[in-house]
TORLUM-174276 format. One record per residue (C-alpha): residue number from 1; residue in one letter; chain; x, y, z. Coordinates in steps of 0.02 Angstrom, whole numbers, plus 32768, in hexadecimal, padded with zeros to 4 digits. Each point is the difference from the previous one (the first is absolute). Last residue first. Layout:
[NUM; 'A'; 'A'; [X; Y; Z]] ...
//
This chain:
[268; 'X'; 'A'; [81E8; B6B1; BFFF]] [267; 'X'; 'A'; [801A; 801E; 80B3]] [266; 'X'; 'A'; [8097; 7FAD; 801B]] [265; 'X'; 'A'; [801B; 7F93; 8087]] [264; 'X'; 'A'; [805F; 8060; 809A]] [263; 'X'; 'A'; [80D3; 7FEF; 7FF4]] [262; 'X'; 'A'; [804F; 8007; 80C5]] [261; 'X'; 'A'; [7F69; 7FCC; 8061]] [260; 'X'; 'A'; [8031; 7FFE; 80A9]] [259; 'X'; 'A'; [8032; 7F97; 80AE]] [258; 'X'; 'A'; [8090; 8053; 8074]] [257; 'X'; 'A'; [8043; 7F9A; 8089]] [256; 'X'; 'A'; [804A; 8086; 8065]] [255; 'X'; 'A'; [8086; 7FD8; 808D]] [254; 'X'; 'A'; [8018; 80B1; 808C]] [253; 'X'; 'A'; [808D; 803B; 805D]] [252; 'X'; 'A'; [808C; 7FA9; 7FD7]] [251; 'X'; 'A'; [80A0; 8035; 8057]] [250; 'X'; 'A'; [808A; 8035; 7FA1]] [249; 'X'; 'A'; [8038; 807F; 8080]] [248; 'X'; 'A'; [803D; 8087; 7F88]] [247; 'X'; 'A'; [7F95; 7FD9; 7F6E]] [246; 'X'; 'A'; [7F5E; 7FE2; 8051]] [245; 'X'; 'A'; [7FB3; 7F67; 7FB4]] [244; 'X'; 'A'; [7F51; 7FDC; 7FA7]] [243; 'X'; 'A'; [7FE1; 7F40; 7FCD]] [242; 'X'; 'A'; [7FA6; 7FE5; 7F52]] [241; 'X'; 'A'; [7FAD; 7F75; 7FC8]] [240; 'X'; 'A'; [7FC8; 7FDD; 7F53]] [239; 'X'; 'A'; [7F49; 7FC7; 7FA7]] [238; 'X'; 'A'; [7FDE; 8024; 7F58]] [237; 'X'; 'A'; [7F76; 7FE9; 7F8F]] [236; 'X'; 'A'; [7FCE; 801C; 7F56]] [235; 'X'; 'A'; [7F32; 800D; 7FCB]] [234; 'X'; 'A'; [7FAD; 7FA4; 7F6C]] [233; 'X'; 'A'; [7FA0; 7FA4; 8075]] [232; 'X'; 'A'; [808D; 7FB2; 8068]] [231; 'X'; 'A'; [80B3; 7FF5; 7FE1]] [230; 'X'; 'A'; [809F; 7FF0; 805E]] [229; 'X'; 'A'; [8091; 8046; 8079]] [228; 'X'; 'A'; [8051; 7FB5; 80A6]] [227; 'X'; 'A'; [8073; 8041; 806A]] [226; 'X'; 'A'; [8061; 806E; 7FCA]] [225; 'X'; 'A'; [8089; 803F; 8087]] [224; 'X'; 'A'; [801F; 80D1; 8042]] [223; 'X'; 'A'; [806B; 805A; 805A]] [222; 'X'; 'A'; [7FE5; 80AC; 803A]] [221; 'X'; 'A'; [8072; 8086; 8060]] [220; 'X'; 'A'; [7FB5; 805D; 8075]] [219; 'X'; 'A'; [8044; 80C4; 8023]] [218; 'X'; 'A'; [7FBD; 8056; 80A7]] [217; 'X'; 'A'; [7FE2; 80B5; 8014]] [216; 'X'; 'A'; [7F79; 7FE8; 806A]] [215; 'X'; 'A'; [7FE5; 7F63; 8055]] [214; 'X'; 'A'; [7FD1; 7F41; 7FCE]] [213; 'X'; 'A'; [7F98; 7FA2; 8064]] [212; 'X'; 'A'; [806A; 7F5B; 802D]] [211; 'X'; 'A'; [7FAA; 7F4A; 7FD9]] [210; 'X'; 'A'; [7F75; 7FFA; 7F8E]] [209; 'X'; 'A'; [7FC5; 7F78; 7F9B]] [208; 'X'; 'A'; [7F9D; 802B; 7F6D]] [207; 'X'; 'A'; [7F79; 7FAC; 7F8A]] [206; 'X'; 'A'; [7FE8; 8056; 7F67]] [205; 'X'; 'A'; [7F72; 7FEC; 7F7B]] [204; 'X'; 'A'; [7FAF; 802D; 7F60]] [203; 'X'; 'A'; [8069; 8081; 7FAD]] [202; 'X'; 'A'; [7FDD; 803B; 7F47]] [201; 'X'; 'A'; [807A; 800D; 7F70]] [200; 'X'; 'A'; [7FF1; 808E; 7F73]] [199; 'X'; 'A'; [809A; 8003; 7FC9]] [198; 'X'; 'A'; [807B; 7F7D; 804E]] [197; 'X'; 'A'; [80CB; 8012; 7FF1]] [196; 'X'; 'A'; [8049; 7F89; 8057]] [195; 'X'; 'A'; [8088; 8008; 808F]] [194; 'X'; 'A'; [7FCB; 80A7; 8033]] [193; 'X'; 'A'; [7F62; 7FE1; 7FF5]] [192; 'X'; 'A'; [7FFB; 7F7F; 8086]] [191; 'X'; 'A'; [806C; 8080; 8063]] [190; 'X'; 'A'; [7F98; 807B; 8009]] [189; 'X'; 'A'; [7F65; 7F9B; 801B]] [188; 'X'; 'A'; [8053; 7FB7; 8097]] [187; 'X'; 'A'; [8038; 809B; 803B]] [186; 'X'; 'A'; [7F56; 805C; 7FED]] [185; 'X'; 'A'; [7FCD; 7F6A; 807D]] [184; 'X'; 'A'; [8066; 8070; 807F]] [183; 'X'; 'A'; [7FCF; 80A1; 7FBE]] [182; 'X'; 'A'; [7F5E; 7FD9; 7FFD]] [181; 'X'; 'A'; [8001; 7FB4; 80A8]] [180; 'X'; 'A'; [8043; 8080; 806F]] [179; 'X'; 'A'; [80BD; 8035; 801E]] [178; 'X'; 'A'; [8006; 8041; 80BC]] [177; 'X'; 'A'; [7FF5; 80BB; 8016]] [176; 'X'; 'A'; [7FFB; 8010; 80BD]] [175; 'X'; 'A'; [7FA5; 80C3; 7FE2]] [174; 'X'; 'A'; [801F; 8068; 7F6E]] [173; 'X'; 'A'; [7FFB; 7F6A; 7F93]] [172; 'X'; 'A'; [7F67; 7FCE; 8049]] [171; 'X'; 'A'; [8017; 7F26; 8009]] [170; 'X'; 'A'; [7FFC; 7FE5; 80AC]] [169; 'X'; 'A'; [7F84; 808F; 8024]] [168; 'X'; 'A'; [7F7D; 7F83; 7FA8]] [167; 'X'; 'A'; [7FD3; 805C; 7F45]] [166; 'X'; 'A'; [7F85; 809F; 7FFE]] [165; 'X'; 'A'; [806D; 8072; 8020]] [164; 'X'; 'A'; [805F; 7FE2; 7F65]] [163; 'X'; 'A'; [7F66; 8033; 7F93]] [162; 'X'; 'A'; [7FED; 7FB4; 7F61]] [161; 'X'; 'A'; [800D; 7F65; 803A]] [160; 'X'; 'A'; [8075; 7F69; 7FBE]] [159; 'X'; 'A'; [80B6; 805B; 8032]] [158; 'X'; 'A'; [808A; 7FF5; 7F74]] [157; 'X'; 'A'; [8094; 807C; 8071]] [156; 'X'; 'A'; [8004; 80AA; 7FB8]] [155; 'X'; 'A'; [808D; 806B; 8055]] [154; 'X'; 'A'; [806A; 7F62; 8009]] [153; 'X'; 'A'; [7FFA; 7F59; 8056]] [152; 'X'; 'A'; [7FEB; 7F4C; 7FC6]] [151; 'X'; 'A'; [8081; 7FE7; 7F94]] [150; 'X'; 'A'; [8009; 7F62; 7F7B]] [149; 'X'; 'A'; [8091; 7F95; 7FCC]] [148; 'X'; 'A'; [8007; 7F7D; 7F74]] [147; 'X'; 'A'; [801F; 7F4E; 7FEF]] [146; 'X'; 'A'; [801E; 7FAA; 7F5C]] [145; 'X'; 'A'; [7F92; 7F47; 7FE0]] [144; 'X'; 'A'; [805D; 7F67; 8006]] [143; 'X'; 'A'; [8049; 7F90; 7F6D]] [142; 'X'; 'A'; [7F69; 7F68; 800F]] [141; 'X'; 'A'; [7F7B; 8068; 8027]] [140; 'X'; 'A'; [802A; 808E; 7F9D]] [139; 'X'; 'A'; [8014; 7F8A; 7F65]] [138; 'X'; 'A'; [7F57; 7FA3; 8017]] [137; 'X'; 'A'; [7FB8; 80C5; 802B]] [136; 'X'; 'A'; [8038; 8035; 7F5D]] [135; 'X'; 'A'; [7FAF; 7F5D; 7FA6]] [134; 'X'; 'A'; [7F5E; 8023; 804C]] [133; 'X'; 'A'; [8010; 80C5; 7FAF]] [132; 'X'; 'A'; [802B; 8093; 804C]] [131; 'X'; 'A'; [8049; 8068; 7F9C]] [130; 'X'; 'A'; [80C6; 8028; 8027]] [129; 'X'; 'A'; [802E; 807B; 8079]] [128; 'X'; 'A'; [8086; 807A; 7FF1]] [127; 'X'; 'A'; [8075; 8039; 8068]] [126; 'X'; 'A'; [805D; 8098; 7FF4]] [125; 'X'; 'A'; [8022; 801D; 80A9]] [124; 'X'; 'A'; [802B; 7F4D; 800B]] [123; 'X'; 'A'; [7F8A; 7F8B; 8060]] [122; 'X'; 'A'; [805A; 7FBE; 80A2]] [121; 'X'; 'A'; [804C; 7F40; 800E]] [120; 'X'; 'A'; [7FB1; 7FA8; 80A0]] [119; 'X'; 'A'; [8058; 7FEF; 8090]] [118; 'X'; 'A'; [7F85; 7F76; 804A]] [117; 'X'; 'A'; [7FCE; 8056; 80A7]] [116; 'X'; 'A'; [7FBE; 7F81; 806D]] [115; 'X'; 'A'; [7F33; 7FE0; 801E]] [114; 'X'; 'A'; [7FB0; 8066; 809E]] [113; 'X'; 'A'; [8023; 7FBE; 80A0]] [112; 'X'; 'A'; [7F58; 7FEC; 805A]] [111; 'X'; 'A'; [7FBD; 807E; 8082]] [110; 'X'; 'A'; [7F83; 7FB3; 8089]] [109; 'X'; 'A'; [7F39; 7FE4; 7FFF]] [108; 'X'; 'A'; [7FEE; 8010; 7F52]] [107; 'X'; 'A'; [7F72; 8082; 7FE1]] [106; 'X'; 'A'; [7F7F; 7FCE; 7F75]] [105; 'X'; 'A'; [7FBF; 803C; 7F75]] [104; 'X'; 'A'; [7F78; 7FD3; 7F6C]] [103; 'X'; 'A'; [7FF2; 808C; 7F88]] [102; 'X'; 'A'; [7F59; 801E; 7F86]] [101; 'X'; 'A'; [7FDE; 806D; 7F72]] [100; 'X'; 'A'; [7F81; 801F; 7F6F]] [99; 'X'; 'A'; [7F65; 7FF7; 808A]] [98; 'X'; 'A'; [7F71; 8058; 7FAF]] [97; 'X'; 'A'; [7F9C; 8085; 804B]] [96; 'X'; 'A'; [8002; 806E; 7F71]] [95; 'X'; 'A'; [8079; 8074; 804C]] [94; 'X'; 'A'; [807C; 7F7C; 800A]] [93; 'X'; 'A'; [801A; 7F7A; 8093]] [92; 'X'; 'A'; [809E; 7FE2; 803D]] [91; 'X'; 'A'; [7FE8; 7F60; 8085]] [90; 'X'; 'A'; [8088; 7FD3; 8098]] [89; 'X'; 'A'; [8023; 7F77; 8064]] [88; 'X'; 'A'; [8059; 7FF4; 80AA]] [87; 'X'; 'A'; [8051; 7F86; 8044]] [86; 'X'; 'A'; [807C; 804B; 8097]] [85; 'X'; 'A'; [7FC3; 7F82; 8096]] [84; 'X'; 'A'; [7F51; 8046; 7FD0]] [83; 'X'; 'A'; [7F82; 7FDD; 7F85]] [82; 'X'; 'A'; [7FF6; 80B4; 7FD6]] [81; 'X'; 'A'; [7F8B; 8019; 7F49]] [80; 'X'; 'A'; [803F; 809F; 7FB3]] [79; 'X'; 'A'; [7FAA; 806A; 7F82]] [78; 'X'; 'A'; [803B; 8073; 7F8E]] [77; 'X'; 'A'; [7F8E; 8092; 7FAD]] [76; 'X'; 'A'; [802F; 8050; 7F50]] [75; 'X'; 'A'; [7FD4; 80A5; 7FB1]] [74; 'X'; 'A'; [802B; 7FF9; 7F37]] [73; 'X'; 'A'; [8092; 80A3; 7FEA]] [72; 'X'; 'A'; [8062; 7F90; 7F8F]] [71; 'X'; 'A'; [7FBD; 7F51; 7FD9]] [70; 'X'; 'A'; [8007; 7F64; 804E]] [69; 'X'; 'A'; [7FF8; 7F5B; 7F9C]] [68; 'X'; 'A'; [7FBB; 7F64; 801D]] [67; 'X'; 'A'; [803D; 7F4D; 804A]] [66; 'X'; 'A'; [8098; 803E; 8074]] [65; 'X'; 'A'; [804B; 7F8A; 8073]] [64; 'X'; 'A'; [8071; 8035; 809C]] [63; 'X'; 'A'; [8051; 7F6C; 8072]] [62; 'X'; 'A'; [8052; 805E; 808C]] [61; 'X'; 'A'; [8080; 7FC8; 8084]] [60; 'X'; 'A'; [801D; 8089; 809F]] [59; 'X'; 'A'; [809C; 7FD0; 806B]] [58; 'X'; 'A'; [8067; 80AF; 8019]] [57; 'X'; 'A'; [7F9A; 806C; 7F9D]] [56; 'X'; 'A'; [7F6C; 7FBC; 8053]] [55; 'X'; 'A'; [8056; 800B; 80B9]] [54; 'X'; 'A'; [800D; 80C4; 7FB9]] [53; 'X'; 'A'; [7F38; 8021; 801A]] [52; 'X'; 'A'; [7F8A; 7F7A; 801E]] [51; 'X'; 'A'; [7F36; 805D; 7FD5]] [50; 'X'; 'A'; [8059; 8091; 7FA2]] [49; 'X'; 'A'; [8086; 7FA5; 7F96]] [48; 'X'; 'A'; [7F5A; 7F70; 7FF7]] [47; 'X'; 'A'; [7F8E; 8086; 7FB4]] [46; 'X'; 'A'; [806F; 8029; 7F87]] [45; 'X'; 'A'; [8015; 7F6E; 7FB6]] [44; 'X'; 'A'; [7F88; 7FE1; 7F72]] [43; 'X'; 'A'; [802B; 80C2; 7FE3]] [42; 'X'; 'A'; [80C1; 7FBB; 7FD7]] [41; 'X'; 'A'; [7FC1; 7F6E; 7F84]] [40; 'X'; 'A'; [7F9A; 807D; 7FA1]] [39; 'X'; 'A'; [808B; 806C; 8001]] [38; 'X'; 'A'; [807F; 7F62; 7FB1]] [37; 'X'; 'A'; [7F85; 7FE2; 7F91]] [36; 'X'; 'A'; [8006; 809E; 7F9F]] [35; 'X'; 'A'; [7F62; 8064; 7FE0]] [34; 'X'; 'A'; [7FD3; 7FD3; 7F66]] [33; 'X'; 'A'; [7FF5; 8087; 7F7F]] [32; 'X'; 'A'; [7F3E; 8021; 7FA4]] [31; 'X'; 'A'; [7F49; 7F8E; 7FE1]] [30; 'X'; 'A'; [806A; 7F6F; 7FEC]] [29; 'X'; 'A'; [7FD6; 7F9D; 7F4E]] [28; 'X'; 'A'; [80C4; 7FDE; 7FD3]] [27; 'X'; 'A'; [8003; 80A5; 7F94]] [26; 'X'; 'A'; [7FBA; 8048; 80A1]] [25; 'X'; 'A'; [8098; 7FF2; 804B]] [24; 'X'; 'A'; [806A; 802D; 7F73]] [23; 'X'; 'A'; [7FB6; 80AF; 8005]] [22; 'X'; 'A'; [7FDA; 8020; 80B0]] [21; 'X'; 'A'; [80BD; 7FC5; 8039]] [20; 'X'; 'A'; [802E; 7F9B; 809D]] [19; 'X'; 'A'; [7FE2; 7F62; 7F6F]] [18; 'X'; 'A'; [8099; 806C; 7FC2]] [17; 'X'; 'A'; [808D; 7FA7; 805C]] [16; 'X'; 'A'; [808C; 8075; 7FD2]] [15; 'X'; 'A'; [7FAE; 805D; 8085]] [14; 'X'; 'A'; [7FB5; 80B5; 7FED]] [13; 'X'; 'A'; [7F53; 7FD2; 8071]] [12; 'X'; 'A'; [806C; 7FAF; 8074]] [11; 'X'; 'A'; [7FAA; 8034; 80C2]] [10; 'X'; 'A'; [7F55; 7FFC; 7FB9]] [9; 'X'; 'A'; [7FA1; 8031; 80A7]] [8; 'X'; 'A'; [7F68; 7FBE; 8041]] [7; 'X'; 'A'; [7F9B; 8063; 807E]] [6; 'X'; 'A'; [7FDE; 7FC4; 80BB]] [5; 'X'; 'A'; [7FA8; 7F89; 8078]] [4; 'X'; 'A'; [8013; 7F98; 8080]] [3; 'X'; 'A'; [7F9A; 7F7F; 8050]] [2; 'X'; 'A'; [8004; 7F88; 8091]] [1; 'X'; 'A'; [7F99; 7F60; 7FFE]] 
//
């Protein structure tokens, strides 16, 4: 196996979503702020932006699962398992040793449309979402859910490392500058909140489909569909995809099914 290593970063610790949050965290039992998901989910592939390069922005699928938290500042290590033909696996492990992470990939061997745009109604400026609740995401599912927009660009683009040079050259801002995978996955979540409002809420698992990197300066539009929510253990779940379009061509460039735990049990 390959390795790689490098230092966590809490890239939301003033979300609305306070489980990023040392107080409310550790109200929940967490020893301080999660680091988000959606930066876990982009250091799981790192190593395959290095190892395949923009053919993975192009045709790369990832199935990311988190099963512990990260922390801020915690020194991680990655490993990949090749098994050729574009599988390749990869393992977070913590500073303890222990695996909290894994990502299953592969490389499809030529570009698929992405799904259709659907037109979806945006959010008003002055949108607000209701609580999530099972009977919010019955009515979501069966009305539709607003879209929203999202730029990837600026003076301060959401990067996953501390230290820009440090990413693959594809994604230095200063260099190609292609959107990575927080930011991308940070859509999902985005938009998931958007439509409800969840505080704290935890995310499990995304599995992505890429099909156009996305450059500097460029606008996506998100639309999202429930689809499915329950029960289990005292915890709330939802699971929604989400399908990532630039606004001028309208061409999809990444689908998100997005598994988390919208309402954890309560401690009492």
């Amino acid at each position: 196996m390959n390795n790689w290593q490098a230092k966590a970063l809490n890239t939301a610790p003033d979300s609305e979503n306070q489980i990023h949050s040392d107080e409310l965290a550790k109200k929940y039992g967490f020893k301080g702020g999660l680091v988000p998901g959606v930066t876990i989910s982009a250091y799981l592939i790192h190593p395959i932006i290095e190892s395949l390069g923009r053919s993975w922005l192009e045709r790369g699928y990832a199935n990311c699962k988190i099963t512990s938290p990260l922390y801020d500042g915690e020194t991680f290590e990655v490993l990949s398992e090749d098994f050729g033909e574009g599988q390749i696996n990869t393992f977070l492990k913590n500073q303890e040793g222990k695996i909290i992470a894994n990502a299953e990939t592969k490389l499809l061997q030529d570009s698929i449309p992405g799904p259709d745009y659907r037109g979806d109604s945006f959010a008003e400026e002055n949108h607000l979402a209701p609580v999530a609740s099972l009977e919010i995401w019955e009515k979501l599912k069966k009305e539709g859910c607003k879209a929203f927009k999202f730029y990837w660009g600026g003076d301060k683009p959401l990067l996953y490392l501390s230290d820009e040079k440090k990413l693959p050259k594809l994604l230095q801002p200063k260099d190609i500058g292609y959107a990575n995978l927080c930011f991308l996955l940070g859509c999902s979540n985005w938009t998931l909140a958007g439509n409800a409002f969840m505080n704290p809420w935890v995310h499990l698992q995304t599995k992505s489909q890429n099909y156009r990197p996305v450059q500097m300066d460029t606008t996506l539009i998100t639309e999202m569909s429930v689809k499915d929510f329950y029960e289990r253990k005292g915890h709330e779940f939802i699971e929604v995809d989400v399908n990532l379009f630039e606004d001028k061509s309208l061409q999809c460039c990444m689908s998100i099914n997005l598994l988390a735990i919208f309402k954890l049990r309560s401690k009492n």
